[in-house]
N, C-alpha and C positions, 0 to 999 in steps of 0.2 A: 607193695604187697605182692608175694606169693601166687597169681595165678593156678586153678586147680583144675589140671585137665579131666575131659567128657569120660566115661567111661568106654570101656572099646566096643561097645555094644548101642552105645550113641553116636548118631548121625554126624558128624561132621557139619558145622553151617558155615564154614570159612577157613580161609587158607591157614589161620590161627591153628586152628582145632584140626585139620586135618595135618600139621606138622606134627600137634600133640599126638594125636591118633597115631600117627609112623613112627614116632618114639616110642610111644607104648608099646606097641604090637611089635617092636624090637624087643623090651627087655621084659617079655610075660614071661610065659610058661618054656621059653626058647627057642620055639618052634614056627612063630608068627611069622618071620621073615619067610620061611621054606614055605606057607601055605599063601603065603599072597605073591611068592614067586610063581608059584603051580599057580594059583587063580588068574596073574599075568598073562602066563603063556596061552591058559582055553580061551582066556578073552580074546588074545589080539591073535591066537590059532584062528579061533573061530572067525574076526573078522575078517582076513585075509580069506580064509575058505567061504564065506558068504562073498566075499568080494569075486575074486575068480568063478566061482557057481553063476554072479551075477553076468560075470563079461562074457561066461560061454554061451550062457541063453542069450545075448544081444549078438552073438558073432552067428550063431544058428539063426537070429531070425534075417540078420544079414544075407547068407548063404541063400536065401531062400528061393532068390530070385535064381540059381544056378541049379536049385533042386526043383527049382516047382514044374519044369518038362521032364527031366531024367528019373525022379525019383518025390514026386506030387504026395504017396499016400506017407515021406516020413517027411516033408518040410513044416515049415514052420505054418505054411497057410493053413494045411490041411486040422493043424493042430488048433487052430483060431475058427474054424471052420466046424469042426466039432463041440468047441465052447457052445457056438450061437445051435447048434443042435441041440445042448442038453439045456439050455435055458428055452430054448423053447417047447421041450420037453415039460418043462417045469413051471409053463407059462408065466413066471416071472418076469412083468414087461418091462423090471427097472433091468434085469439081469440080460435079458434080449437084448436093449439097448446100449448096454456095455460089451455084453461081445461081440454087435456088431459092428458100433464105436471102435471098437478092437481092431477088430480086421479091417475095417476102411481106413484107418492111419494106418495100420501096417502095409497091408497094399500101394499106398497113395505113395509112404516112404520109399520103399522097398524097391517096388514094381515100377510105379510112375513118374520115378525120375531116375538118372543116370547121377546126375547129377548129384543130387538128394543123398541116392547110397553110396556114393563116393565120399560125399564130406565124413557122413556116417562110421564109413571104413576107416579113413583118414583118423577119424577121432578115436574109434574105437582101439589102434593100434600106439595111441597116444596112452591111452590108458594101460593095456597090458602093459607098455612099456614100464608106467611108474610102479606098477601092484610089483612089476620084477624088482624095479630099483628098493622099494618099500619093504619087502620080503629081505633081501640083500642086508638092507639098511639095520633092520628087526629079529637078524639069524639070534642075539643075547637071548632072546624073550623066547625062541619059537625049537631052541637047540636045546638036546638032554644036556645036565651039565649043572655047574654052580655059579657060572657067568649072570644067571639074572640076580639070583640071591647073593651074589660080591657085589654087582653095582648097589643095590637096595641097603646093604651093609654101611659101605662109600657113604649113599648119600645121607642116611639115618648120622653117623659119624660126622659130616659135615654141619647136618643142624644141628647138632648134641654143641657143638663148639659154639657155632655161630648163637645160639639162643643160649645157654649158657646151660646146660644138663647137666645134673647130678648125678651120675648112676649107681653111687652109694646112696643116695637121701632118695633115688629116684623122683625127684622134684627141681625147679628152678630155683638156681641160687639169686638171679633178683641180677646176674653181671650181663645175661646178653642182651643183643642190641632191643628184642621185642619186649622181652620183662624186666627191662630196669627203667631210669625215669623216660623213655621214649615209649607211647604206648602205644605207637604202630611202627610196623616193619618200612612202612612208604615216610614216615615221618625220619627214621633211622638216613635213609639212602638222601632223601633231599637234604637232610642236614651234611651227609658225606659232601653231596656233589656241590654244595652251596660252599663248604669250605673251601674245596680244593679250586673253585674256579673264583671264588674272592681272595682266594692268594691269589692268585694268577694274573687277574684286573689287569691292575696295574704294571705288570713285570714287563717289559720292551721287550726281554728275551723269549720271553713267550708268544710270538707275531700269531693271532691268527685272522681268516679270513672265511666268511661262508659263503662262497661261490655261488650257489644253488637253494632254489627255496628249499626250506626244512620245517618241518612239523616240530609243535612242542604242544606236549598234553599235562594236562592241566587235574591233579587227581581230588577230587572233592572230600569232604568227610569220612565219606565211607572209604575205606582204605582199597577195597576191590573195587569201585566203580571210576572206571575211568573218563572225563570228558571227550565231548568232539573237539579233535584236535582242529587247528585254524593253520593258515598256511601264512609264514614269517618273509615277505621280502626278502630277495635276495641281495639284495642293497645294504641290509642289516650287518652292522660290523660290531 
C-alpha cells in the first residue's frame, strides 16, 4: 500500500515523515528548498554567534583577575558586584542570594586559585579552537551563494531514488527500500548486511579477525530507538 505523506504544515514525528517532509518541500510551489536553505543559515548563523558571544563573556570573566587592580570599575567582578546591588535594591532574597552565589564562585575560580584559572584558560582555548574548526567546517550554510540549496537539492535527489519517488505522480511507486514489502528503513539495511556477511560465512577467502572488543547494538521495534549496546569479547571470531 501507497503511504500518504503529512502535509507540510504537519509536524514531522519520525525520520519517515520528516524524509517525506524534504520531498515535499522540494517539489511545492519551487521555492521550499531556497527558504529552508535561508532558515539553515540564521539557525546555525545564529548558533555560532550565540556560541562566540558565549566564549567572550567566559574569556572576560577570565581576564578578571589581570583587570581587577588596573582597571576594577570595567572587570568582570565589579559587574557581579553590582548584580548583588540591585537585588538588594529590590530586596529579593532568592535574587541576593544568587548574585552573591555568583560572585563567590566567580571569585573562589578566578581569584582563589592559579591553579583553578589555568585549567579554565586551558579549556577555554580548547573551545575557541573548535567554534574556529566548526565555523571552517559550516562556511556551506553560513556563505551567500547556492552551496546550501545544491547540497539540500543532492540529498532530496538521493532519497527520491533510495525510497522510490515519483515526481510525475508525486507519490511512492511502492519500489523503494522503505515503501515496498520492507516496512522499515532499519529492517531494509539488516536484511542488506545479513546477506552479504551470510555469503561471506563460510568463504576461506574472506579471513577475518576481531582483534578488539566491539559493540553491536541491537534495534528494537521502534525503528528510531536504539538499545544499550553490550560489549562483544575480543576472543570472538
Amino acid at each position: 500500500m501507497v503511504r500518504q505523506p503529512k502535509k507540510l504544515t504537519d509536524c514531522p514525528e519520525n525520520l519517515r515523515e520528516s524524509i517525506d517532509w524534504l520531498i515535499q518541500l522540494r517539489h511545492g510551489n519551487g521555492s521550499g528548498l531556497d527558504k529552508l536553505a535561508e532558515a539553515l543559515k540564521k539557525l546555525i548563523g545564529d548558533a555560532i554567534k550565540n556560541a562566540t558571544e558565549s566564549l567572550e563573556k567566559r574569556q572576560k570573566e577570565l581576564e578578571c583577575a589581570e583587570e581587577y587592580y588596573s582597571n576594577f570599575a570595567g572587570s568582570h567582578c565589579q559587574t557581579l558586584l553590582n548584580d548583588i546591588d540591585k537585588a538588594k535594591k529590590s530586596g529579593d532574597e532568592k535574587e541576593i542570594s544568587k548574585a552573591q552565589s555568583n560572585y563567590n564562585g566567580h571569585y573562589s575560580e578566578v581569584h582563589g586559585s592559579d591553579s583553578k584559572r589555568d585549567t579554565a584558560k586551558k579549556d577555554l582555548k580548547e573551545r575557541q579552537e573548535s567554534l574556529n574548526n566548526l565555523k571552517k567546517s559550516l562556511t556551506i550554510f553560513t556563505e551567500a551563494g547556492e552551496e546550501c540549496k545544491n547540497l539540500l537539492t543532492n540529498l532530496c535527489d538521493g532519497l527520491q531514488t533510495f525510497l522510490g519517488y515519483d515526481e510525475n505522480s508525486k507519490g511512492y511507486t511502492g519500489s523503494g527500500i522503505v515503501y515496498s514489502d520492507l516496512d522499515r528503513l532499519c529492517d531494509g539495511v539488516m536484511s542488506f548486511l545479513h546477506g552479504v556477511l551470510d555469503g561471506v560465512r563460510d568463504d576461506d577467502d574472506v579471513p577475518y579477525e576481531i582483534s578488539m572488543p566491539f559493540y553491536i547494538c541491537f534495534l528494537f521495534s521502534n525503528p528510531y530507538q536504539l538499545a544499550p549496546c553490550f560489549s562483544v569479547p575480543s576472543t570472538y571470531r
